[in-house]
C-alpha positions as CSV (number, residue, x, y, z in Angstrom):
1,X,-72.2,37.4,9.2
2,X,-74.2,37.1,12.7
3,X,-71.9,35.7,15.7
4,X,-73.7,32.5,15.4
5,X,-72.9,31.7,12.0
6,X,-69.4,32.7,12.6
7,X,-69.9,30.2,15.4
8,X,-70.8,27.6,13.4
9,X,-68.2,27.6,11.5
10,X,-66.1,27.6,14.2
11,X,-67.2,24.8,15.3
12,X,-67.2,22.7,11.9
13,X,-63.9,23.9,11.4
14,X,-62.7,21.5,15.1
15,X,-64.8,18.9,14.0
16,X,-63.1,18.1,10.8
17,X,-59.9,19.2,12.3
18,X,-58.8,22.3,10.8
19,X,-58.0,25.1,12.9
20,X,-57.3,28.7,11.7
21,X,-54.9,30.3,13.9
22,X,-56.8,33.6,15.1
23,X,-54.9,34.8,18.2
24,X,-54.1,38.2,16.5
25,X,-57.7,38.6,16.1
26,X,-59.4,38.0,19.3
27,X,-58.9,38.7,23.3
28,X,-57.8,35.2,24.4
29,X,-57.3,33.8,27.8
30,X,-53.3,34.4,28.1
31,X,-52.7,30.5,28.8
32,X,-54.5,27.7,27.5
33,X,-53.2,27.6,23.7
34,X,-50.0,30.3,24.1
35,X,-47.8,31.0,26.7
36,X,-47.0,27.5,28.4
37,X,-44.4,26.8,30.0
38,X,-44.1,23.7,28.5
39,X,-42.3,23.8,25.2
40,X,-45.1,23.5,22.5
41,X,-45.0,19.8,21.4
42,X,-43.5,18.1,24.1
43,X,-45.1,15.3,25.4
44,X,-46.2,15.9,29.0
45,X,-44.9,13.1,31.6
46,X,-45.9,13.0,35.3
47,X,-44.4,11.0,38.0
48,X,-46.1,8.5,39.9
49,X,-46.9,10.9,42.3
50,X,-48.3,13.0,40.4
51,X,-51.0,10.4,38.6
52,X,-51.7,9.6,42.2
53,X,-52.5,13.1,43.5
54,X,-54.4,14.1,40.9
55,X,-56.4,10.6,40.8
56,X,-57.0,11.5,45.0
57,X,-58.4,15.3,43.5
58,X,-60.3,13.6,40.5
59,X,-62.3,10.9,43.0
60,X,-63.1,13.3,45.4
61,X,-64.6,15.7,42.5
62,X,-66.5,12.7,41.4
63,X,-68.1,12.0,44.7
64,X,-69.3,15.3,44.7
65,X,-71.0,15.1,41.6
66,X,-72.6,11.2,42.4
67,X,-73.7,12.6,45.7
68,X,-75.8,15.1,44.1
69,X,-77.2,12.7,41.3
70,X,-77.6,9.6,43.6
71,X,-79.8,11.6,46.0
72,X,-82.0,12.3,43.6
73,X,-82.5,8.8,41.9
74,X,-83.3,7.8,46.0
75,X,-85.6,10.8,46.4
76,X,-89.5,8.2,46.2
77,X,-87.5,5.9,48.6
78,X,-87.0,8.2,51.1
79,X,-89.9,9.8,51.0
80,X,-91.7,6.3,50.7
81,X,-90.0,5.2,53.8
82,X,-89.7,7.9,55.8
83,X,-92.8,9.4,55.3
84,X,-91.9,12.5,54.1
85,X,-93.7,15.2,51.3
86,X,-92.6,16.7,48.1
87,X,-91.8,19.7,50.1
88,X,-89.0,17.7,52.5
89,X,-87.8,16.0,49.6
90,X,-86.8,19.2,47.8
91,X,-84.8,20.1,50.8
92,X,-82.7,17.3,50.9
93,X,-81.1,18.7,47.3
94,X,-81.8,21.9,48.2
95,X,-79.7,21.2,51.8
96,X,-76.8,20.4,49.7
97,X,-76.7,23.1,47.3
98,X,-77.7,25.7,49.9
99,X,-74.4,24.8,51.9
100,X,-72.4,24.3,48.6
101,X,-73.7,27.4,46.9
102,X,-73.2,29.9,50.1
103,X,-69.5,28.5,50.8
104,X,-67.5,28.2,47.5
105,X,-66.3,31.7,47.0
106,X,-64.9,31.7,51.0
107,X,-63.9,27.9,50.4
108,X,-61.4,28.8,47.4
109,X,-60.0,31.9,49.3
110,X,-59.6,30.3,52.5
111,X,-57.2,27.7,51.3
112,X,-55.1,30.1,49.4
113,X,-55.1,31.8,53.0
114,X,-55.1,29.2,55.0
115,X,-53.2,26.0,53.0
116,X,-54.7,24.3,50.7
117,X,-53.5,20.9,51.9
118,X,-55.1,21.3,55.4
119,X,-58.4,23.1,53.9
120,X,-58.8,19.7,51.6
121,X,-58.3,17.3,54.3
122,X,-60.2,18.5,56.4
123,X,-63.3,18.9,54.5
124,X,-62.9,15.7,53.1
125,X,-62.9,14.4,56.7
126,X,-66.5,16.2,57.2
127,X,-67.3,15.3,54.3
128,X,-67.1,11.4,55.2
129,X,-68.3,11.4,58.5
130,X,-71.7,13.8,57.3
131,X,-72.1,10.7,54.6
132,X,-71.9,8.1,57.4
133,X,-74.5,10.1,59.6
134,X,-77.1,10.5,56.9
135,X,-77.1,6.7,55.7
136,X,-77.9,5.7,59.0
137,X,-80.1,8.3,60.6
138,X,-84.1,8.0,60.2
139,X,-85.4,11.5,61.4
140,X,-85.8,13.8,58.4
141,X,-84.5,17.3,59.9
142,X,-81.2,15.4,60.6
143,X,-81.0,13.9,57.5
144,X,-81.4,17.0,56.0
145,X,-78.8,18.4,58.4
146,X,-76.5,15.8,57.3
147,X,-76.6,16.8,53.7
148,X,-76.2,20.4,54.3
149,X,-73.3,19.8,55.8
150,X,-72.2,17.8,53.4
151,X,-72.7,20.8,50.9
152,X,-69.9,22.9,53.2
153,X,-67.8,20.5,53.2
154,X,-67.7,20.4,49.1
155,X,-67.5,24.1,49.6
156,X,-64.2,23.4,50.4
157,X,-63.0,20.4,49.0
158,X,-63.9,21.6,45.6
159,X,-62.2,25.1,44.6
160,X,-59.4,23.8,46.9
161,X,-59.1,20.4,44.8
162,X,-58.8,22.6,41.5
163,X,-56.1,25.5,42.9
164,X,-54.2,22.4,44.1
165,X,-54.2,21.5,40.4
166,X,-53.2,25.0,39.3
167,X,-50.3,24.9,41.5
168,X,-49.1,21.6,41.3
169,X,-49.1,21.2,37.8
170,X,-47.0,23.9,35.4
171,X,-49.2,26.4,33.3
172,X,-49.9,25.3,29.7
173,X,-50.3,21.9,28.1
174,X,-49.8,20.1,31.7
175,X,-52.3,22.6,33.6
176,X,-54.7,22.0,30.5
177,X,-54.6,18.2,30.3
178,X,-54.9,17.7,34.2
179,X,-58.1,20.0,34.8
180,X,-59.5,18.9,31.7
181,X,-58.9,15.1,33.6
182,X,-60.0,16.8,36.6
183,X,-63.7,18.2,35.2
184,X,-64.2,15.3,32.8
185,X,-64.3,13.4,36.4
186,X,-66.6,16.0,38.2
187,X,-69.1,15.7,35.3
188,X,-68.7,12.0,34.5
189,X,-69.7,11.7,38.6
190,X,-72.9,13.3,38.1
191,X,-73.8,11.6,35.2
192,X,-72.8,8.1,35.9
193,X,-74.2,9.0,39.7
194,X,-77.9,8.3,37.9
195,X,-77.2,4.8,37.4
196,X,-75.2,4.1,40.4
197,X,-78.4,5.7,42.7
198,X,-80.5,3.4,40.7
199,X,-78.3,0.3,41.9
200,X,-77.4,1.6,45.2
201,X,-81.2,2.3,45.5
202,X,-82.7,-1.5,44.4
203,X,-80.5,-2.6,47.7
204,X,-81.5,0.6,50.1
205,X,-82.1,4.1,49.5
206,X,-79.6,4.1,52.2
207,X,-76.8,3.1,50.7
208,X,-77.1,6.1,48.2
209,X,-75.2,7.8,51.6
210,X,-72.7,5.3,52.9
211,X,-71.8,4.8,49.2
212,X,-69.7,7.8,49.6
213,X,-67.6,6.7,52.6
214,X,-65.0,4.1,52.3
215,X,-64.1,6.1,49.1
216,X,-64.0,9.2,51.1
217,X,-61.5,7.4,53.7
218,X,-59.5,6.0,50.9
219,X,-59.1,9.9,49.6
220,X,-57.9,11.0,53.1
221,X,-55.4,8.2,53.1
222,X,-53.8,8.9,49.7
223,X,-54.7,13.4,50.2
224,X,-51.9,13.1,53.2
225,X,-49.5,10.6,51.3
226,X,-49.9,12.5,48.2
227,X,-51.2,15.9,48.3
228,X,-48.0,18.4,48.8
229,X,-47.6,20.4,51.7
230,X,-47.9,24.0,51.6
231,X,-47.4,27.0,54.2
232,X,-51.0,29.9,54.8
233,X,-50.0,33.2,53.0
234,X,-48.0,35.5,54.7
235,X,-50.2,38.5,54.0
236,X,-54.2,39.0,54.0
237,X,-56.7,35.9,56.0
238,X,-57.1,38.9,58.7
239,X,-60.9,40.2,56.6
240,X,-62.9,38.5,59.5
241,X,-66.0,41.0,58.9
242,X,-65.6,40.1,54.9
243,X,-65.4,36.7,55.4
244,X,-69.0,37.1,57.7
245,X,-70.9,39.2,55.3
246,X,-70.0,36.7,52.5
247,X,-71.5,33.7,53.9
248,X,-74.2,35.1,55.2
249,X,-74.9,37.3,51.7
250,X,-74.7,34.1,50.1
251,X,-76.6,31.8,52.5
252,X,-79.4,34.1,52.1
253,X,-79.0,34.6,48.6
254,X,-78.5,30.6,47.6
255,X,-81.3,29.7,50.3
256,X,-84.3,32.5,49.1
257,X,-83.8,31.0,45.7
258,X,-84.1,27.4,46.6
259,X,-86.7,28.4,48.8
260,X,-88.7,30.3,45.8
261,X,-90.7,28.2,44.0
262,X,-92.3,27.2,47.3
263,X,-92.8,30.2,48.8
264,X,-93.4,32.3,45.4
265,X,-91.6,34.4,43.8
266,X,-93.6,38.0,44.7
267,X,-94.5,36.3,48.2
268,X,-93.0,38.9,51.3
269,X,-90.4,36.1,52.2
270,X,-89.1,36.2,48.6
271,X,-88.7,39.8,48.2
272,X,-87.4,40.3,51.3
273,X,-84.7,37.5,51.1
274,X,-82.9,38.8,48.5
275,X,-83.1,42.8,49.6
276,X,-81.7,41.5,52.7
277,X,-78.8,39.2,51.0
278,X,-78.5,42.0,48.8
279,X,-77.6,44.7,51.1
280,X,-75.7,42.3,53.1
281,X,-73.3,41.5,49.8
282,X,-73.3,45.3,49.6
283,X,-71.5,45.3,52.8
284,X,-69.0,42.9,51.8
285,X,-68.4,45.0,48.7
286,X,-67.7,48.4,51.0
287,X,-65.9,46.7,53.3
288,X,-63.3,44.7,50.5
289,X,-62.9,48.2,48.5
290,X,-61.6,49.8,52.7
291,X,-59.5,46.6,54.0
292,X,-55.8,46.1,53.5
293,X,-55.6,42.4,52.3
294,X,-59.1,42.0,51.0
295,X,-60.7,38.2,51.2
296,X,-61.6,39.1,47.1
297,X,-60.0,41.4,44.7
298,X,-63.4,42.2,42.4
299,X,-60.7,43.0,40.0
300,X,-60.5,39.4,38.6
301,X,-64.1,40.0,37.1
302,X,-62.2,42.6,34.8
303,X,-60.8,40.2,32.8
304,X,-63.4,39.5,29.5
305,X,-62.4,36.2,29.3
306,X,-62.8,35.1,32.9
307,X,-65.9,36.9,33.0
308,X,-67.2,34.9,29.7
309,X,-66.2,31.4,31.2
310,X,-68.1,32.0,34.7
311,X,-71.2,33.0,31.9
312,X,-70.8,30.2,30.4
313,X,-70.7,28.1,33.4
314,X,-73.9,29.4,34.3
315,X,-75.5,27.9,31.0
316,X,-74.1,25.1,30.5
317,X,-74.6,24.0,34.1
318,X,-77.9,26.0,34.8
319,X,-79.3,24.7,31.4
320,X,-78.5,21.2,31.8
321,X,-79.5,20.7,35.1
322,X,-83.2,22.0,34.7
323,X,-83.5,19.8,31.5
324,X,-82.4,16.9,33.8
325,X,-85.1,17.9,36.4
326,X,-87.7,18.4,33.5
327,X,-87.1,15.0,31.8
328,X,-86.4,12.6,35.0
329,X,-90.1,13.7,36.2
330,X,-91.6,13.4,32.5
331,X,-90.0,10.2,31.9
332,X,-90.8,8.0,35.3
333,X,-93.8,10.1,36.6
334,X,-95.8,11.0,33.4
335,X,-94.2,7.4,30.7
336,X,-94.0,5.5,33.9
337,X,-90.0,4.5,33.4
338,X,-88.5,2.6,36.2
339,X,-85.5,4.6,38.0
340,X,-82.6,2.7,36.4
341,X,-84.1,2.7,33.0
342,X,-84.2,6.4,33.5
343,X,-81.1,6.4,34.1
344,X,-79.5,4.0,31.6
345,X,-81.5,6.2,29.1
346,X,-79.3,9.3,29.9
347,X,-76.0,6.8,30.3
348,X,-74.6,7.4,26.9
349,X,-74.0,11.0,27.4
350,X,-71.9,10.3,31.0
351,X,-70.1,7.7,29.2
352,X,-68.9,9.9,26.6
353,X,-68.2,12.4,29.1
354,X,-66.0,10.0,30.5
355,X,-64.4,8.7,27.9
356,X,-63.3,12.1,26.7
357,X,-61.0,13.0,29.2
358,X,-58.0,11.7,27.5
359,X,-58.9,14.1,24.4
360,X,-60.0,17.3,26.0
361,X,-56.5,18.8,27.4
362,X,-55.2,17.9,23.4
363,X,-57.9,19.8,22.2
364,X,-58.2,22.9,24.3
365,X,-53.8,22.7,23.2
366,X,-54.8,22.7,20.0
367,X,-58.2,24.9,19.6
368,X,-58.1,26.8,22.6
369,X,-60.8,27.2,25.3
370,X,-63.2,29.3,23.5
371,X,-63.7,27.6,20.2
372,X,-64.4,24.1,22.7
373,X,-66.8,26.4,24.6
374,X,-68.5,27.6,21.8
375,X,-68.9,24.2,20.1
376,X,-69.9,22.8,23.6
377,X,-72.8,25.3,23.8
378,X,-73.7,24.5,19.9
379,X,-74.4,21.1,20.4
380,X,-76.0,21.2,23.8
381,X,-78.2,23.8,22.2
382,X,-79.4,21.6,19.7
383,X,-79.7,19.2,21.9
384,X,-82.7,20.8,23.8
385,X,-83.8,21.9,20.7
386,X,-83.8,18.1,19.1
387,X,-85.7,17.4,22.3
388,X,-88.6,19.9,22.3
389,X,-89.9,17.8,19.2
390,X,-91.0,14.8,21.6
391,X,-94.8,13.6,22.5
392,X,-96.3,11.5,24.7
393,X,-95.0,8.3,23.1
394,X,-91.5,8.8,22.1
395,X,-89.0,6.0,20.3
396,X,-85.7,6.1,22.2
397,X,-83.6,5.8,19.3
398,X,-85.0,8.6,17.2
399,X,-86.4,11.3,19.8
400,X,-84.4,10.8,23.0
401,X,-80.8,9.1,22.0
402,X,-79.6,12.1,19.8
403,X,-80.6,14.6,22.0
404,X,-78.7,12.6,24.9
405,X,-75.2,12.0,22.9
406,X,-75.7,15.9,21.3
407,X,-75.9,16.8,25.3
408,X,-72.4,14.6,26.2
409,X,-70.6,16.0,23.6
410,X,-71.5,19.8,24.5
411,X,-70.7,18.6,28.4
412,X,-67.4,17.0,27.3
413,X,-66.5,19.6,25.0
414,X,-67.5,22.4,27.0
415,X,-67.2,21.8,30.7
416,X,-63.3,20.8,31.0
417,X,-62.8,24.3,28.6
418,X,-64.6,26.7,30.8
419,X,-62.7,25.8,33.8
420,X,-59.1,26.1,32.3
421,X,-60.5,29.7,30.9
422,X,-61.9,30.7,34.2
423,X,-58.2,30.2,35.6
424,X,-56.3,31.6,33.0
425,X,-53.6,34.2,33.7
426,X,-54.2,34.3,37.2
427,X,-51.5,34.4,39.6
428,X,-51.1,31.2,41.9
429,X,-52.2,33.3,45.0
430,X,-55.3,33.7,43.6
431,X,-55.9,30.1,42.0
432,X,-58.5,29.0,44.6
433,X,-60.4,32.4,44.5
434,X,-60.7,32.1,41.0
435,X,-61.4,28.6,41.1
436,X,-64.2,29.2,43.8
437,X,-65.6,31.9,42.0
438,X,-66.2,29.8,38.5
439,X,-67.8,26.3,40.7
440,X,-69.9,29.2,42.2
441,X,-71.2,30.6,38.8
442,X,-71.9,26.3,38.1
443,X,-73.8,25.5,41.4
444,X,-75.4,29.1,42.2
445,X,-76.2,29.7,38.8
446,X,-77.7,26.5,38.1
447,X,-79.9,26.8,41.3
448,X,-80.9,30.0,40.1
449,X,-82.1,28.8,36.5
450,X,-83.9,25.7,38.2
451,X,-86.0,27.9,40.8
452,X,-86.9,30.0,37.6
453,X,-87.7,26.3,36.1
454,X,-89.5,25.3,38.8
455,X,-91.3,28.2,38.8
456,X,-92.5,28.2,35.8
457,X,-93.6,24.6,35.3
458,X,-96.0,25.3,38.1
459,X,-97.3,28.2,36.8
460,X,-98.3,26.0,34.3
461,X,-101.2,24.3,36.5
462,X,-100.6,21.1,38.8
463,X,-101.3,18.9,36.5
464,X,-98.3,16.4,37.0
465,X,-99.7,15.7,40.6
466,X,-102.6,14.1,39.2
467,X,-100.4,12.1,36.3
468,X,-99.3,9.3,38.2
469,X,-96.5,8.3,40.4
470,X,-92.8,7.3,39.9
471,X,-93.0,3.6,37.7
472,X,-97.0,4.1,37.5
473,X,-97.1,6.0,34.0
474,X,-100.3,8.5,33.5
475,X,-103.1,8.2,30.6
476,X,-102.9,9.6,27.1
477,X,-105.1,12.8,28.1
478,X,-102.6,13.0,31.2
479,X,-99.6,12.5,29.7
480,X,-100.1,15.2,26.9
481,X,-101.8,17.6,29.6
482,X,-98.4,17.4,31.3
483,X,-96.0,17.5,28.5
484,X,-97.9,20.7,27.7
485,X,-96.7,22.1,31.1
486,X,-93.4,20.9,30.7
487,X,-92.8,22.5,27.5
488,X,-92.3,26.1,28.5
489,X,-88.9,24.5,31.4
490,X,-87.2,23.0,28.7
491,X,-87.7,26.4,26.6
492,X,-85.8,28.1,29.3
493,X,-83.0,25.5,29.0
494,X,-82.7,25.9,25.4
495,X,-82.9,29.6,25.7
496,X,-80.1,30.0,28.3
497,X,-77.5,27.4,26.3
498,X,-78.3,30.2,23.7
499,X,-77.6,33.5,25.3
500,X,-74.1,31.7,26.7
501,X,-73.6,30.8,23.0
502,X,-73.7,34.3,21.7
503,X,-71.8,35.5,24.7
504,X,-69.4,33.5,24.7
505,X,-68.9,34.0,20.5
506,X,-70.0,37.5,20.6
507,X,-66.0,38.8,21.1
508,X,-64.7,36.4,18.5
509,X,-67.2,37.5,16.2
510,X,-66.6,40.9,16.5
511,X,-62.9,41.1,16.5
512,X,-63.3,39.1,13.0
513,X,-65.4,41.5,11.3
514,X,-62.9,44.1,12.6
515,X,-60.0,42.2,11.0
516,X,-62.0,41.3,8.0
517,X,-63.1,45.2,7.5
518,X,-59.7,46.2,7.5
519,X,-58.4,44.4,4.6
């Protein structure tokens, strides 16, 4: 029986409701279905403050995630009105993920070093005041400025966010239900960000920024009312040369793959942007196997399962994202949709992310993590797969609806799973490492698999430069010219959702044959 099959039936097997209890069988995660502290069955209760701390955490995740997707929907605007190209456009994402992606893993461990309570705040504060900046500024460096700064300040905000989580809330069915809470907010955000950067857009491209702000002061309000207070780690926070090497290593390493697609990917600059970051996060490996209290302890990767969830992070996220960036152009530059019917297109998946985060903790209980990842990469899979049947006149309800709900269940399935795997078993002193490490599989990772993208729809000729601009809609000839070049991205996104399949089932799989040989 190949790994996917045995995946398959997995799958079928939570959709219909009947699990088979293989623990003896496979190397689970020690915590999310055995283990809990919280006596299997009992109904978990949180006090007010509680449901008020984690709804402070859950907004702030959410902004992240509508920041990133509201930008986008604002991107013509911007450019319209500020004159800019499609090479300062990309920057404006690409500001945000190069300061999100280079921070995360010293984010996470600086809170468990420094206290996670003054880490979030402060960030948060940033955070608000960057968002103010950019939705009033009109010179493009410092607009770009403004959302790379913004990017640090999720850096922060984000892995500490989730470790406060960890720690607040007791290991087991509580810890499972509030990060599953937690992520189902953090993806609902990005996908319900596409409709609000459409309204917030019709009004002014600059209210995509100041959007952000009195929800921002709102968090700060409630984060020092709510959030507990907790005292820096007696040992360790003294690595300063660690702590150097791993910003720069990945500054240089997030920005040269941002930076690829424009420059090329065999272009000097290229090439010598990640020998540089790699010898640089070389460093940072010598000098955390030498120090005392090291900033990382590599030994964390060692764990399979931990090791499988950042994987699957990486294609789920990295997948998803490129088929976003793939479709948004097809659909308004080549079909000629208007922003917000782009966007109300690809509603139904966020609003089933949204409305699944009562379910998701009760599931992972009563599954476990893997099966949900595993059936979260199954149907996103054949959602690309649905979607690589379209042409250049497609009926909503037949070619693009199923691929979009098949994509919301894999995202609500999958996302809140991976995160409560990635954390599993590890000891509250490294909660925000661990936490950094898997949102830096998502946002690296996913930066990574759209350069490659990128990359690769250009190679395909420049063809969608010629097809028309945002709202215009391009010819016949045009549009099928384009959707040829298009073809080949949304391969790749169908083709990494695959590989974190079969990673991801490939132990399960195996430890069942070995258990079914033995018999």
């Amino acid at each position: 029986m190949s790994s996917f099959s045995w995946s398959f039936n997995d799958a079928s097997c939570i959709v219909v409701g009947m699990a088979q209890d293989l623990s003896s069988l496979t190397a689970l995660p020690p915590t999310p279905t055995a283990g809990s502290s919280t006596r299997p069955g009992a109904v978990v209760r949180w006090s007010r403050a509680q449901w008020l701390l984690l709804t402070t955490l859950c907004v702030v995740l959410a902004l992240d995630g509508l920041d990133v997707s509201m930008v986008g929907v604002a991107l013509p605007s911007i450019g319209h009105e500020l004159g800019l190209g499609t090479g300062a456009l990309q920057w404006i994402v690409s500001g945000y993920v190069l300061g999100y992606g280079s921070l995360l893993m010293l984010g996470g461990r600086l809170a468990d070093l420094l206290g996670r309570r003054r880490i979030f705040l402060i960030a948060l504060t940033v955070f608000a005041a960057a968002s103010l900046l950019g939705g009033l500024v009109s010179d493009p460096a410092l607009l770009i400025a403004t959302r790379f700064v913004k990017g640090l300040a999720a850096a922060f905000t984000a892995p500490t966010g989730f470790s406060i989580i960890t720690t607040t809330f007791a290991e087991g069915r509580e810890r499972n239900r509030a990060i599953s809470i937690y992520t189902t907010f953090g993806a609902s955000g990005f996908s319900l960000g596409l409709v609000v950067g459409g309204l917030m857009t019709a009004l002014s491209w600059r209210w995509t920024f100041l959007f952000s702000v009195p929800i921002a002061v709102a968090a700060i309000v409630l984060g020092l009312r709510y959030i507990p207070r907790d005292k820096p780690a007696a040992d360790g926070g003294h690595d300063v040369w660690g702590a150097v090497t791993l910003a720069l290593g990945m500054l240089g390493l997030v920005f040269t793959v941002v930076s690829a697609p424009d420059a090329g990917w065999s272009s000097p600059q290229t090439i010598g942007g990640f020998a540089l970051s790699a010898a640089v996060l070389a460093a940072f490996a010598v000098i955390e196997s030498r120090v005392r209290h090291p900033l990382i302890r590599f030994g964390i990767l060692r764990e399979g399962w931990v090791a499988r969830a950042n994987i699957a992070a990486v294609a789920l996220f990295g997948s998803y994202l490129s088929f976003q960036f793939i479709v948004t152009l097809y659909l308004q530059s080549v079909l000629g949709w208007a922003p917000l019917a782009m966007a109300l297109a690809l509603l139904p998946a966020g609003l089933m992310v949204a409305s699944s985060a009562p379910f998701a903790g009760r599931l992972i209980d009563r599954f476990g993590a893997t099966r949900l990842i595993i059936t979260g990469l199954i149907s996103l899979s054949a959602g690309y797969l649905w979607f690589l049947q379209i042409d250049t006149s497609p009926n909503y309800v037949v070619d693009i609806l199923p691929s979009v709900l098949l994509l919301g269940v894999g995202f609500a399935l999958g996302f809140p799973a991976i995160n409560v795997q990635a954390t599993a078993g590890i000891h509250d002193s490294e909660q925000g490492l661990a936490a950094g490490l898997i949102q830096t599989s998502t946002q690296v990772g996913a930066a990574l698999v759209l350069a490659v993208t990128t990359a690769i729809v250009a190679a395909g000729g420049h063809a969608a430069d010629g097809g028309g601009s945002v709202g215009g809609g391009a010819g016949v000839a045009d549009a099928a010219a384009m959707l040829t070049v298009f073809l080949p991205g949304l391969a790749l996104s169908t083709a990494v959702a695959v590989v974190g399949l079969l990673v991801a089932a490939a132990p399960r799989a195996w430890r069942l044959r070995l258990a079914t040989a033995r018999r």
